[in-house]
C-alpha positions as CSV (number, residue, x, y, z in Angstrom):
1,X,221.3,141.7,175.0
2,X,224.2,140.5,172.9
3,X,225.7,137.5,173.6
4,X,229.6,138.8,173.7
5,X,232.4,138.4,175.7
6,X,234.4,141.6,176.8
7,X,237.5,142.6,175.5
8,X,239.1,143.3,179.2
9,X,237.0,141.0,181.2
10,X,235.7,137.5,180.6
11,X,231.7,138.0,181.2
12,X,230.4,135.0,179.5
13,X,227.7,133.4,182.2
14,X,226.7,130.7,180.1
15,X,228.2,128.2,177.8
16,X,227.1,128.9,173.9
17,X,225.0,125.8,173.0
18,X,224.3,125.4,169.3
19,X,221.5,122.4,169.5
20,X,220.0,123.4,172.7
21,X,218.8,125.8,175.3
22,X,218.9,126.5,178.9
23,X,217.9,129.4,180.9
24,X,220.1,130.5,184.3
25,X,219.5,132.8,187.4
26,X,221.5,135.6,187.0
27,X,220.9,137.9,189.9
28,X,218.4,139.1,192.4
29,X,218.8,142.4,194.0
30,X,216.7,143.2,196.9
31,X,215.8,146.8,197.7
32,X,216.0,147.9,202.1
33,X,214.5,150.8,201.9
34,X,212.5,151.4,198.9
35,X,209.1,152.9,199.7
36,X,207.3,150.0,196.8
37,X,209.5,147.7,195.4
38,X,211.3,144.3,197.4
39,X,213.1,142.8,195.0
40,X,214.3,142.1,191.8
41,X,215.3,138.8,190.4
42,X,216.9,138.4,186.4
43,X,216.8,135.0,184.9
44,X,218.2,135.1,181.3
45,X,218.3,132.0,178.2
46,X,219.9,131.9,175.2
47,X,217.7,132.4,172.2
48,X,220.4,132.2,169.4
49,X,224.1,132.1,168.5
50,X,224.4,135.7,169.2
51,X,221.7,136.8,171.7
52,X,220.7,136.3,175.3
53,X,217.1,137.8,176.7
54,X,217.0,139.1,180.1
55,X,214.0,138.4,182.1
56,X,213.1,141.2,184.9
57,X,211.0,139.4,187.6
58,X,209.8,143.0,190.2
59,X,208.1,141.9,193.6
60,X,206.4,144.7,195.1
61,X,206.1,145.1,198.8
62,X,202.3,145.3,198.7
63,X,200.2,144.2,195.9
64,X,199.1,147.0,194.4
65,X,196.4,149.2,193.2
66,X,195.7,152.1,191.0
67,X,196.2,154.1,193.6
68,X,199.7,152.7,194.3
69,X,200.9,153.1,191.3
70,X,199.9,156.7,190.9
71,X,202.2,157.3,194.1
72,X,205.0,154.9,192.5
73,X,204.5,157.1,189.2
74,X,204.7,160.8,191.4
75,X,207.6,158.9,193.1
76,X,209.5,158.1,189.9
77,X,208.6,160.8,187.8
78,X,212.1,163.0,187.6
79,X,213.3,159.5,186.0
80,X,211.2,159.6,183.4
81,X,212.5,162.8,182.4
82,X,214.9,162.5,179.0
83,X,214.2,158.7,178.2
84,X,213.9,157.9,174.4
85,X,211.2,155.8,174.9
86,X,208.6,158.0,176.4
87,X,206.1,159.9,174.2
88,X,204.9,163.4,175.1
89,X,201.4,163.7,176.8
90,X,199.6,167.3,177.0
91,X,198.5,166.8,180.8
92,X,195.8,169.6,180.8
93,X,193.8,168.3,177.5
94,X,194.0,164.8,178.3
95,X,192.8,165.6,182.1
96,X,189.8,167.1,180.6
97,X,189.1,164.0,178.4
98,X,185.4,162.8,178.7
99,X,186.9,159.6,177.5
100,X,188.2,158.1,180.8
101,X,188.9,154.8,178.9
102,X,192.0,157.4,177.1
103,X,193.6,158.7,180.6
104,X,193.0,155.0,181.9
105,X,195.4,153.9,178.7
106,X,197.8,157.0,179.2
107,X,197.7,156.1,182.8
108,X,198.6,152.1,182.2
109,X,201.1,153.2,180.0
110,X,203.1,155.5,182.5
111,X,202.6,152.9,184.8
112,X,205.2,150.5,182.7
113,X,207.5,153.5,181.8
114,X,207.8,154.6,185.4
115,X,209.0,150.5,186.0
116,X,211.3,150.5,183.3
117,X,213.0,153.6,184.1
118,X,213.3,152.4,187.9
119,X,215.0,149.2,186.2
120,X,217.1,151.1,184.1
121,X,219.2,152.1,187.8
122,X,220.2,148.7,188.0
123,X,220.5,147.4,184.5
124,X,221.8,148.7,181.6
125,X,219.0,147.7,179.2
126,X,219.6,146.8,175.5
127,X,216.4,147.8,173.4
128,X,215.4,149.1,176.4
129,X,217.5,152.4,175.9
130,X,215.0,153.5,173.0
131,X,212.4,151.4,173.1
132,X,209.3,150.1,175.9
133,X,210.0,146.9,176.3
134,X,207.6,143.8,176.9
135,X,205.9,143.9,180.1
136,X,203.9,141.7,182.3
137,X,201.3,142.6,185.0
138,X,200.1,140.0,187.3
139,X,196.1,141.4,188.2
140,X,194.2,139.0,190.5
141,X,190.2,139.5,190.2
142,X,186.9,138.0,191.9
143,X,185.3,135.1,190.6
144,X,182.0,137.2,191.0
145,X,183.1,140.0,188.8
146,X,184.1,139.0,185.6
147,X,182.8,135.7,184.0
148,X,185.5,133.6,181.9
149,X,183.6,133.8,178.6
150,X,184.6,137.9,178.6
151,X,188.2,137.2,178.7
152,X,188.2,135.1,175.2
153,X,186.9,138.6,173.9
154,X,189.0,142.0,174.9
155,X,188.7,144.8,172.5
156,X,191.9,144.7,170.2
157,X,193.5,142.0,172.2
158,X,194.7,138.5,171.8
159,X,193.9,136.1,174.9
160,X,195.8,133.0,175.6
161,X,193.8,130.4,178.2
162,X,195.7,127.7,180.7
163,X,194.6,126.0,183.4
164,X,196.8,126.1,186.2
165,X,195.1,123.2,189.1
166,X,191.8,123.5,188.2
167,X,191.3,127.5,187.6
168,X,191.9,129.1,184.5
169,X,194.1,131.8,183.6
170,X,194.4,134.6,180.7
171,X,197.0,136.1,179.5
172,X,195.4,139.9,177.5
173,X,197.9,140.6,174.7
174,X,197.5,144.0,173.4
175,X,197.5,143.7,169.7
176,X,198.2,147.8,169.2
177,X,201.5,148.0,171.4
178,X,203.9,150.3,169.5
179,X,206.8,148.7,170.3
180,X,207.0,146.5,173.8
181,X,204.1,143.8,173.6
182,X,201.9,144.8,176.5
183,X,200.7,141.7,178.7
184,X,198.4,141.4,181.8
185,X,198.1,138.0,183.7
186,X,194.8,137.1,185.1
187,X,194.1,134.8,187.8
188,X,191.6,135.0,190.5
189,X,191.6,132.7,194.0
190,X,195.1,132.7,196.2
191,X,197.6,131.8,194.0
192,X,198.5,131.4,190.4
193,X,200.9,129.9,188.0
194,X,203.4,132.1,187.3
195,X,204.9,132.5,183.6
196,X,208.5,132.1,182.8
197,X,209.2,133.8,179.8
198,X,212.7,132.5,179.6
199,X,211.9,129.0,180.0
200,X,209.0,129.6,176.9
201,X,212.3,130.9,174.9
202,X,214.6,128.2,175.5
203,X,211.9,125.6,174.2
204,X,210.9,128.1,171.4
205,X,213.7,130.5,171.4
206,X,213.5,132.9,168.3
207,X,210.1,132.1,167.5
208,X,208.7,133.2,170.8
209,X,211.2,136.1,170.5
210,X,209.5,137.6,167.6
211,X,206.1,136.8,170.2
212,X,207.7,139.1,172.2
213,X,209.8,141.8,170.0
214,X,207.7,142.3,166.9
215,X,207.4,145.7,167.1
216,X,210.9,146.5,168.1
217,X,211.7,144.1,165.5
218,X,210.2,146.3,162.9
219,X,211.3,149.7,164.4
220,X,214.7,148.6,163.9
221,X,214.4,147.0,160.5
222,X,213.1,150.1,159.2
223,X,215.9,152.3,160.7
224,X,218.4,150.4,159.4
225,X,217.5,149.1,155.7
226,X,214.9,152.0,154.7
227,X,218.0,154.7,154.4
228,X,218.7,152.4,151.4
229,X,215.8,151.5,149.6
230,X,214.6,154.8,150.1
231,X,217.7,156.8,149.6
232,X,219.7,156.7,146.8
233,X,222.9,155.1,148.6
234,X,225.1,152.6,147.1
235,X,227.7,152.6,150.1
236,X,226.4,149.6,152.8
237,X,227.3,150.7,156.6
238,X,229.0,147.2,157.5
239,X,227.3,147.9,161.0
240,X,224.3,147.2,158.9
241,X,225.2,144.9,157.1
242,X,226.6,142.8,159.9
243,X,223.2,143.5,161.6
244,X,221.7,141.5,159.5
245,X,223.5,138.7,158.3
246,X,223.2,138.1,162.0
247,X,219.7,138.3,161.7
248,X,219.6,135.7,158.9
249,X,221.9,133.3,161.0
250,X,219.8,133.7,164.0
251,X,216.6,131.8,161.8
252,X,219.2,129.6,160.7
253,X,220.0,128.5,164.3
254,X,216.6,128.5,165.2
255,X,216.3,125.6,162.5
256,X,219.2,124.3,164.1
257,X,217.6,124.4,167.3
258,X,214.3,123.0,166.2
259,X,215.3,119.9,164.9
260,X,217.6,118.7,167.8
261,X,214.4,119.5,170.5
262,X,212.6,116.8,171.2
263,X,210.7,118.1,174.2
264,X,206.9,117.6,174.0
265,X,207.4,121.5,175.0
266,X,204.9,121.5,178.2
267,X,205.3,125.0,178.9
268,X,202.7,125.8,176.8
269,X,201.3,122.3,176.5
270,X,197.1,123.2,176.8
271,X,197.2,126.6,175.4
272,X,194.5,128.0,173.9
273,X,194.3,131.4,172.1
274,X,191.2,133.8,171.3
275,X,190.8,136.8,169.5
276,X,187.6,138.4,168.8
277,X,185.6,135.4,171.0
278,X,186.9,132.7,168.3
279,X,189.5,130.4,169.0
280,X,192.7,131.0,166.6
281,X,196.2,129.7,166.4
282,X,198.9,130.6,168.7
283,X,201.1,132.0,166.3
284,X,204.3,131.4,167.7
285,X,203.9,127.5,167.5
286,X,203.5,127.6,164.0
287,X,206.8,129.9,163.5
288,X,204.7,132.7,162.0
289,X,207.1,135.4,163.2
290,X,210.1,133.2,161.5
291,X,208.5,132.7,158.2
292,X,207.6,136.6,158.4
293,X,211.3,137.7,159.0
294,X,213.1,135.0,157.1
295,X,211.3,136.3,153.7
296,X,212.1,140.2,154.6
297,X,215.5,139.6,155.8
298,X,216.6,137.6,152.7
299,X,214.6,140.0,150.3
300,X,217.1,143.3,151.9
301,X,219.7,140.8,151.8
302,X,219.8,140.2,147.8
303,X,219.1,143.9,148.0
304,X,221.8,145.2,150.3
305,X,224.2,142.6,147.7
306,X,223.3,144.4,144.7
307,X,223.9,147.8,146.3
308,X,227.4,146.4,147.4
309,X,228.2,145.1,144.1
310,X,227.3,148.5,142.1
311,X,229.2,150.4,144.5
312,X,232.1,148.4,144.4
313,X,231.6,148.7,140.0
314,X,231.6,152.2,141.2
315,X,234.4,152.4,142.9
316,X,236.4,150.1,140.2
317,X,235.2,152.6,137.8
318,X,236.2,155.9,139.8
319,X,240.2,154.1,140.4
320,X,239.9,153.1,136.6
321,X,239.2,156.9,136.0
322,X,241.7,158.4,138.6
323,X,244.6,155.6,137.1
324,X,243.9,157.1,133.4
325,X,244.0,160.5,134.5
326,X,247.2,160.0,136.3
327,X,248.4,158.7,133.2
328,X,247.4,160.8,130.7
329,X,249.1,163.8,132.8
330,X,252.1,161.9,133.6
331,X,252.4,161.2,130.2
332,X,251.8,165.1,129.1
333,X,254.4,166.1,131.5
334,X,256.8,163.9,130.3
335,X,256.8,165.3,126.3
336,X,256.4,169.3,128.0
337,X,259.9,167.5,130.1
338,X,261.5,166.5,126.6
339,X,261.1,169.8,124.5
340,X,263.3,171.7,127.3
C-alpha cells in the first residue's frame, strides 16, 4: 500500500522512520458465522519512505484438506467472477487431462484466488486489484511420508531450511509464479514456527520486498516504461514519471536503512536455501533484487530524461514556430492596414 495520509482524514498508523523499521498490529477481524474461516489478523511495516506492506494472517476453523478447499472454492466461486487477476480455465478439457499433476496446479491455484477474493470483502487491496499476490500455505506432513532430503529438491522450486526446536522446516518457493510468489510452509509434529513476513521486511525491507514482489515488480515496470521505449512518445506521463523516481528513492532509503541496522537479523539467522538438491545463496541477503532494479530503474531514468528534454526542444521549437508565424501575419496585416 502507499504510505499517504488522506486529504480529509488523518490515517497515518505509524510514524515515518527514515533509519529504521518497525512492524505494528493493525487489525484482526473475526468472522461469527462463516462456514471456514475464524479470523483474520493484518500486521503491516514500513519497507520504505513511501510504502507500507500489509500482511494477511487467515485462521481457518478446521485445518483443512483438499477436500475443504474444493467446498471453500464452490462456496466462493460467484466472487471470483470479474477479478483482473484471474485467468480463464476451459473446465471440460482440463477435466479430461490425463495429466492430474495440471488440474492439481489449476486446482492450487484457485485455491489462492478464491482467498484473495474472500479478503478483498474486507480490504481494499493495493496490487492486489490486478494482480495474485504472495501467498503462504501452512501444510503439516508425517514424518513417515516424506524424508527431508526430498524437500532440498522440488521440481522448479527454491527451498529455504530452518530449524525451529529441533525439527526442520521448508519453505517450497515456486520459481514459475507469474506474478504473486507462491509459498507452502512445511512442518510435521504438533506445532511449528510460524513466519512473520513483516518482521523479515523491517529487518530487510526492500530487499525482501523484491523476495516477495518480483513478478509484480516486472508486470508493472513493463506497463509503464515499455509505451516509451517501444512507442515513439516524447511526452512523459508525470504519473510515470513520479512512479519511478519513487522507485529510485525507495533503493536509496533502503541504503539508508542498511547502514543504520545493526541487528545480527535473527529472523533468518540459520537459513539455508536449495534449488535443484545443491545448496545456493539466499538471494535476498545479498540484495540481488536491489542491484537488479537499481541498474533498470536508473537505465529508464536517463532514458525517460532524454525523452523529456527532446520534447521540451520540441515544444520550444513548435512556440518558436507559432511566435514567427504570429509575426509574420501581424506584420502582413499591418502593410495590407497602411495601403487603405
Amino acid at each position: 500500500m502507499q504510505y499517504r495520509p488522506k486529504r480529509i482524514r488523518d490515517l497515518n498508523y505509524f510514524s515515518l522512520q527514515y533509519t529504521g523499521a518497525g512492524f505494528s498490529s493493525l487489525a484482526t477481524i473475526k468472522f461469527l458465522d462463516d462456514k471456514f474461516i475464524r479470523e483474520i489478523r493484518s500486521v503491516f511495516t514500513q519497507i520504505n519512505n513511501n510504502q507500507a506492506v500489509v500482511e494477511f494472517d487467515i485462521s481457518f476453523n478446521k485445518i483443512m484438506d483438499n477436500a475443504m478447499f474444493l467446498e471453500f472454492i464452490k462456496e466462493n466461486k460467484e466472487r471470483l467472477f470479474d477479478k483482473k487477476f484471474i485467468g480463464f480455465y476451459n473446465i471440460e478439457r482440463e477435466g479430461k487431462s490425463i495429466w492430474y499433476s495440471d488440474i492439481y496446479r489449476k486446482f492450487n491455484e484457485l485455491v489462492g484466488l478464491a482467498v484473495q477474493s474472500k479478503l478483498m470483502e474486507i480490504a481494499e487491496l493495493n496490487y492486489g486489484m490486478n494482480y495474485r499476490l504472495p501467498s503462504l500455505r501452512v501444510i503439516n506432513y508425517p514424518q513417515d511420508i516424506s524424508g527431508d532430503e526430498s524437500f532440498k529438491d522440488v521440481f522448479l522450486c527454491k527451498t529455504y531450511e530452518f530449524n525451529n526446536g529441533g525439527r526442520e522446516q521448508y519453505l517450497i518457493t515456486d520459481v514459475t509464479s507469474r506474478e504473486g510468489l507462491e509459498m507452502e510452509l512445511y512442518f510435521t509434529g504438533n506445532s511449528f514456527s510460524p513466519l512473520s513476513f513483516t518482521n523479515i521486511l523491517s529487518s530487510y525491507r526492500m530487499d525482501f520486498y523484491y523476495f516477495l514482489f518480483d513478478r509484480i515488480e516486472e508486470y508493472e515496470l513493463n506497463q509503464r516504461m515499455n509505451k516509451y521505449f517501444n512507442e515513439s512518445r516524447d511526452k512523459i506521463s508525470s504519473k510515470d514519471y513520479k512512479w519511478l523516481v519513487n522507485k529510485i528513492r525507495a533503493i536509496n532509503d533502503n541504503k539508508l536503512h542498511m547502514n543504520y541496522d545493526k541487528t545480527d537479523r535473527s529472523e533468518v539467522k540459520g537459513w539455508k536455501a536449495y534449488y535443484g538438491g545443491e545448496e545456493t545463496k539466499l538471494g535476498f541477503t545479498e540484495q540481488e533484487g536491489i542491484k537488479k532494479y537499481e541498474t533498470i530503474y536508473t537505465e529508464c531514468l536517463e532514458y525517460i530524461k532524454v525523452l523529456y528534454s527532446v520534447g521540451k526542444e520540441n515544444l520550444i521549437i513548435h512556440l518558436a514556430s507559432m511566435t514567427l508565424i504570429a509575426t509574420v501575419l501581424g506584420v502582413a496585416i499591418t502593410i495590407l492596414l497602411s495601403f487603405k
